[in-house]
C-alpha positions in Angstrom: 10.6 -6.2 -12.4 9.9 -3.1 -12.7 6.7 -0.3 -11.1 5.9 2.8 -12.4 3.1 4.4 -10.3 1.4 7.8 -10.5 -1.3 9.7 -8.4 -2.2 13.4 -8.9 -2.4 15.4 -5.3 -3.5 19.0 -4.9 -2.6 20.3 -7.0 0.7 19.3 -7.4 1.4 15.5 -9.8 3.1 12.8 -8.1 4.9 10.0 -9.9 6.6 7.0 -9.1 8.8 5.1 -11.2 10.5 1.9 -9.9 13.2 0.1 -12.0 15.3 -2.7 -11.9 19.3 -2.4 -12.8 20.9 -5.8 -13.8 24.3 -4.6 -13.5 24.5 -7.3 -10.7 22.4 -10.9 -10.3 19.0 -10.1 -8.4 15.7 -9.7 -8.8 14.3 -6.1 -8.3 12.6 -4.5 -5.2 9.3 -2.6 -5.2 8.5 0.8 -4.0 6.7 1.1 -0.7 5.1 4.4 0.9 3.4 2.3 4.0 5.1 0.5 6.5 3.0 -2.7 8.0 1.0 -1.0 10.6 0.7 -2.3 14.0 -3.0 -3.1 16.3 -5.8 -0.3 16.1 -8.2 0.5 18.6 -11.4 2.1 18.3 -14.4 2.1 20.3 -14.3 0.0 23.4 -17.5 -0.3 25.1 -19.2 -3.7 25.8 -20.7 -5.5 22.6 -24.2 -5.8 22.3 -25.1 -7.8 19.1 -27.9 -6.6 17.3 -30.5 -10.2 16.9 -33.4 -10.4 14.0 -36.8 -9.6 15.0 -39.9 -7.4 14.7 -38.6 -4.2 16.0 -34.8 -4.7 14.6 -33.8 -2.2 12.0 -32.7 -2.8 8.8 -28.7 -2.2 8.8 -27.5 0.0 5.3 -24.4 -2.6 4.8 -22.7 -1.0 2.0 -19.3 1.1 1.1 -20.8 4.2 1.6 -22.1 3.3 5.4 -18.7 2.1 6.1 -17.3 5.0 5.1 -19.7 6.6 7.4 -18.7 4.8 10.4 -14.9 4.5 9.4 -13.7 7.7 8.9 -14.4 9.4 12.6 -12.5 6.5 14.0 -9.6 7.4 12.1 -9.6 4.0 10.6 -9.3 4.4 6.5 -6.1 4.2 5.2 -6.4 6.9 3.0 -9.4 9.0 2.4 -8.2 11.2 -0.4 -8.6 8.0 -2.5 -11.9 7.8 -5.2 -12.7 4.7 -3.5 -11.2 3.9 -0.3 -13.0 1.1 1.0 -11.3 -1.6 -0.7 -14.3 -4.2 0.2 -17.6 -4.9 2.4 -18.8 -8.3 3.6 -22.0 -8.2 5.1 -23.3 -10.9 7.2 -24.2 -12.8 10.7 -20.5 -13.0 11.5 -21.7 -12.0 15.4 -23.9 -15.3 15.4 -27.1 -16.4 14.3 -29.6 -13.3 13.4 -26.9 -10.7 13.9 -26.1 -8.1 11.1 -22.1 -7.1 10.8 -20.0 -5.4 8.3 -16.7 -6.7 7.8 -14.5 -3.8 6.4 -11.0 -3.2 4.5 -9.4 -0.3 3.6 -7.5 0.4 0.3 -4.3 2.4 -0.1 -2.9 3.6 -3.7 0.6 2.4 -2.5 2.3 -1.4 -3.4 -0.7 -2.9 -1.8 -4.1 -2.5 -2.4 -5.3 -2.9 1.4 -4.3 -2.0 4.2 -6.3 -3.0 6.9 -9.7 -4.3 8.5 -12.5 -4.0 10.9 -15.6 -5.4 11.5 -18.8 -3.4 13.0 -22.1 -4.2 15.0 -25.3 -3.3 14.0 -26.5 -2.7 17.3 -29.9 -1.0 17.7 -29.7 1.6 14.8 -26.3 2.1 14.0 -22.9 0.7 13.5 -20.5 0.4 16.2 -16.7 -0.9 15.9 -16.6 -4.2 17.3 -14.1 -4.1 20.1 -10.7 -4.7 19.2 -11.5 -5.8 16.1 -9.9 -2.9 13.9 -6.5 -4.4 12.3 -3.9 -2.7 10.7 -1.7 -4.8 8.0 -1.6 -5.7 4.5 -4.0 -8.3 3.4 -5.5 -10.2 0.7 -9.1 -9.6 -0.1 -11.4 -11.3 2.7 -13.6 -14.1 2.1 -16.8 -15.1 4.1 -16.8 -18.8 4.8 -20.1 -19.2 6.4 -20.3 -17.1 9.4 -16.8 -17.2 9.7 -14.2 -14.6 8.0 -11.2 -15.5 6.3 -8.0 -13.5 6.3 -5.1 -13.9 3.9 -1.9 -12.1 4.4 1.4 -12.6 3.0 4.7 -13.9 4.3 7.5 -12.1 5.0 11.5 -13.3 5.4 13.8 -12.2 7.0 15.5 -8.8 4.9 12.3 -8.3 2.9 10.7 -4.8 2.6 7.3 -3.8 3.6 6.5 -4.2 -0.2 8.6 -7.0 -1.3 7.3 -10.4 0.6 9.3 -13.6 -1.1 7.0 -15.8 1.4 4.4 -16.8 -0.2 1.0 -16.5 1.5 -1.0 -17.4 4.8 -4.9 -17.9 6.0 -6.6 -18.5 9.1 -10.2 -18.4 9.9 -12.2 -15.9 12.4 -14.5 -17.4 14.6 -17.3 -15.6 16.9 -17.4 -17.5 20.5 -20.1 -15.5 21.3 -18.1 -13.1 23.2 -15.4 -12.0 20.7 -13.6 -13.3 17.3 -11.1 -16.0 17.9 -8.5 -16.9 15.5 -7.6 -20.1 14.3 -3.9 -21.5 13.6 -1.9 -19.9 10.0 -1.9 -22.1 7.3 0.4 -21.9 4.8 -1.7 -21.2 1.4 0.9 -20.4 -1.4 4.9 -21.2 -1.6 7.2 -18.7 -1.4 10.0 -17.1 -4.1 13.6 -16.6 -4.2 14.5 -13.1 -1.7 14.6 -10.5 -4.1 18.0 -8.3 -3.7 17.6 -4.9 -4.5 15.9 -2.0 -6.8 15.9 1.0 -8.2 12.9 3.5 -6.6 12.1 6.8 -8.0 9.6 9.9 -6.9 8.9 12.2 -9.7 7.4 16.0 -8.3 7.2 19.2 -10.5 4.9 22.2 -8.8 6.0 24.7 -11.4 9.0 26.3 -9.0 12.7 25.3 -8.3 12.4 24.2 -4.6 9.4 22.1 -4.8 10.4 19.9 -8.3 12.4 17.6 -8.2 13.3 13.4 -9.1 14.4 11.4 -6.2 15.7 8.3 -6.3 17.4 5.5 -4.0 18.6 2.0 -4.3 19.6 -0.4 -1.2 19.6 -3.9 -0.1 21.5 -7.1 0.8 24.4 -6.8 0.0 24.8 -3.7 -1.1 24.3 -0.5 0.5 21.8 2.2 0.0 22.6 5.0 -2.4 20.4 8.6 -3.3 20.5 10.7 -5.9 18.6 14.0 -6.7 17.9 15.8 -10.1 17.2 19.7 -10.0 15.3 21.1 -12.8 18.3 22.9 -13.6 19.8 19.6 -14.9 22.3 19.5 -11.4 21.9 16.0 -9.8 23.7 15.8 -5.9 24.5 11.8 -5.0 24.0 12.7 -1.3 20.9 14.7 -0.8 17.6 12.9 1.1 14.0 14.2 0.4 11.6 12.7 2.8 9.0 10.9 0.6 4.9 11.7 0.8 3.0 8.2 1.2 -0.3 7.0 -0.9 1.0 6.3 -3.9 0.1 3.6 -6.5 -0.3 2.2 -9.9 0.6 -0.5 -12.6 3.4 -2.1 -13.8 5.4 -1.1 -16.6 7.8 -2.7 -19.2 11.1 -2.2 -19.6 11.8 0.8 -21.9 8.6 3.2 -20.5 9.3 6.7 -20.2 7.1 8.8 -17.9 6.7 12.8 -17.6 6.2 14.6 -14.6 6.4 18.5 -15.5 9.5 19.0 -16.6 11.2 15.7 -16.0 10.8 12.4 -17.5 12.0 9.2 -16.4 12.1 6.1 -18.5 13.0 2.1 -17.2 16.1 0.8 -18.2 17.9 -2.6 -17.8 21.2 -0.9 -16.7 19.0 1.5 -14.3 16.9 4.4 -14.2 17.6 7.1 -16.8 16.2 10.6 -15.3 16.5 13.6 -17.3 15.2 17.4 -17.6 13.2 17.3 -21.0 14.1 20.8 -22.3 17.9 20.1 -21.8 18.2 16.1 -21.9 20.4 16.7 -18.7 20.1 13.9 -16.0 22.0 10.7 -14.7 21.8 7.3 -15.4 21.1 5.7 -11.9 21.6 2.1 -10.6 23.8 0.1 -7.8 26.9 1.5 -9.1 25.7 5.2 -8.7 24.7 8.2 -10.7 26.8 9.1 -13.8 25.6 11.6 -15.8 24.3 11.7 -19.3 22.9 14.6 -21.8 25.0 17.0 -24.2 
């Protein structure tokens, strides 16, 4: 498999381009710009749950309020994006007559969303449930009943961030009357053979020397992780390391795909990742074996 995903960014166009080599048995590895986040914690004071009546307001449960709410607490993944608040479940999750917004986040990276909270319509606005804000990759939510359900996936031992071979698990979210409870995991879908290894690419061209550039690296069980750089010049080094910008995203192309970035275009092989300077046809030829170089 392989992942070709683009984003533009002020005002300079980001690309990434993933690609599978099959010089060796495996399956490939996707790109990943987020690492699984750990337990986030916004506002803390006591809960006071919002019940139906004459004088309650009328909550506004809708992407655009969560946005509202979310962004001052620091809790959307990343604002930059169109739309990002992935989803919005509205309902008495706090108990009977109670008016909550459940909450995810997207993220233009390997997965869509990144993280959840749920908020209290309490007297005439939205607060953050205490510590209810949640940091990790998840499936879309469902509302079952008053209850939430959370779906994440299953990770192995030598997966990446991005590449779960586990399969799937749910559990249910429960209001005591005090806070959410969570039930036991259940498994929900079987897992996959570990995949081994992959070809990752990050396309950049700003229109100068310094800041243009393809970067690419490969790694995994059992085989260790190699880099590569192209220059616009047509120069590749095998040991240079460019720290890669996060939020990126997009579909998944077939084998044979070429993509431009500037100057440069990429295209997905199955012997590797064929990178070259357009004007010249000057590049490398990258997979588990290395760069070699190709062009006149």
């Amino acid at each position: 498999m392989r992942q070709l995903w683009t984003r533009a960014s002020r005002p300079r166009f980001f690309l990434v381009v993933a690609a599978m080599s099959v010089i060796t048995l495996g399956a490939s590895s996707p790109i990943y710009s987020a690492v699984r986040g750990s337990h986030v914690t916004g506002h803390t004071s006591p809960l006071r749950v919002a019940k139906s009546g004459a004088m309650a307001a009328t909550a506004n449960c809708s992407k655009a309020a969560a946005l509202q709410v979310a962004t001052p607490l620091n809790l959307v993944t990343n604002p930059d994006l169109p739309d990002p608040i992935a989803q919005v479940l509205c309902g008495p999750f706090l108990g009977p007559g109670s008016q909550a917004m459940v909450v995810s986040f997207a993220q233009a990276t390997c997965w869509g969303i990144n993280g959840w909270a749920i908020f209290s319509f309490t007297g005439s606005a939205w607060q953050l449930v205490p510590n209810e804000s949640h940091k990790n990759f998840i499936f879309p939510l469902a509302a079952v009943g008053s209850d939430i359900r959370e779906r994440v996936p299953v990770y192995r031992k030598g997966d990446g961030p991005c590449t779960p071979s586990g399969g799937s698990k749910a559990r249910i979210w429960h209001w005591d009357g005090t806070r959410f409870v969570a039930g036991a995991w259940k498994q929900v879908t079987s897992g996959k053979a570990p995949l081994r290894y992959g070809v990752t690419c990050h396309m950049t061209d700003d229109g100068s020397f310094r800041g243009s550039w393809v970067y690419c690296w490969i790694g995994g069980n059992p085989h260790p992780t190699r880099h590569v750089k192209l220059n616009p010049d047509g120069r590749f080094s095998a040991t240079a390391t460019t720290p890669i910008p996060q939020g990126l995203g997009g579909p998944v192309p077939p084998y044979g795909t070429r993509v431009t970035a500037g100057r440069f275009r990429c295209q997905s092989l199955r012997s590797g990742m064929k990178c070259t300077v357009i004007s010249t046809g000057e590049g490398f030829l990258f997979s588990i074996k290395g760069a070699r170089r190709v062009g006149p």
